[in-house]
N, C-alpha and C positions, 0 to 999 in steps of 0.2 A: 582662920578658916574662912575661904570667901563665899558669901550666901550664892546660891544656886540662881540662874535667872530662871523665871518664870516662865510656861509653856505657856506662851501665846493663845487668847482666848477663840476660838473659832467663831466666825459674824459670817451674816450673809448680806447683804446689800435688798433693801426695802425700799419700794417707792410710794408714796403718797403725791395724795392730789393737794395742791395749795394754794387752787383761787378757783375760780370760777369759769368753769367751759363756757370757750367762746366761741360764734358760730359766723362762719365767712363764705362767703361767694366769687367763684372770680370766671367771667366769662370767656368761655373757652371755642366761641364761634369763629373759624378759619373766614377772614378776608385778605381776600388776592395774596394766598397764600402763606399768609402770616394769622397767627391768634389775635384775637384782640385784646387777651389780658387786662380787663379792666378787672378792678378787684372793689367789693365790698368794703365797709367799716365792719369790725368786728361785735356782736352784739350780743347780749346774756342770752337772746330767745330767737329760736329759728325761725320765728313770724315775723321779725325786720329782716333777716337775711331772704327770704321770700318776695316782700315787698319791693325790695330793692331789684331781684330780677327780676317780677315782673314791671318794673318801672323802666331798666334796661333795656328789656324786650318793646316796652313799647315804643321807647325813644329812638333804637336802633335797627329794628325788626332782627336779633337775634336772638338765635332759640338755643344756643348748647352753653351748659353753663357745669361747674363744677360745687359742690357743698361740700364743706369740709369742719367737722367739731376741732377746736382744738382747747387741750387744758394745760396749764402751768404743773408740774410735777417736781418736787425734789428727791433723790435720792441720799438715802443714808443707811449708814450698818449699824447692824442689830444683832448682838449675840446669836450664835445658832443654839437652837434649843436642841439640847442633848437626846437621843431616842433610848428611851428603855429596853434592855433586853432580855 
């Protein structure tokens, strides 16, 4: 007698964070028709990303700029926990 397969366990898909947000700059002031896309170093604290465009602006006299967090995430499946009825 051949043994039965098993019913597949039900998982759902879970994200976690897995480094450290990081915070970027990238200048998005239109010259002669084009952006300037200069972009930041990415840094643990929004107070170098800060610095940097005010150092931008003074160097360039541009004023429109974008800030953007970004963090490292992995996903992975995790049993789905069964609900009681």
């Amino acid at each position: 007698m051949a043994n039965p397969t098993p019913a597949p366990t039900p998982s759902r898909l879970e994200i976690q964070i897995t480094g450290i947000r990081k915070h970027v700059a990238k200048c998005i002031t239109e010259i002669d028709g084009s952006e300037c896309g200069v972009r930041s170093a990415a840094w643990d604290t929004p107070m170098q990303t800060n610095s940097w465009m005010r150092e931008h602006a003074a160097d360039t006299g541009h004023k429109l700029f974008e800030k953007r967090t970004e963090e490292p995430v992995s996903i992975f499946s995790r049993p789905a926990q069964m609900r009681a009825q």
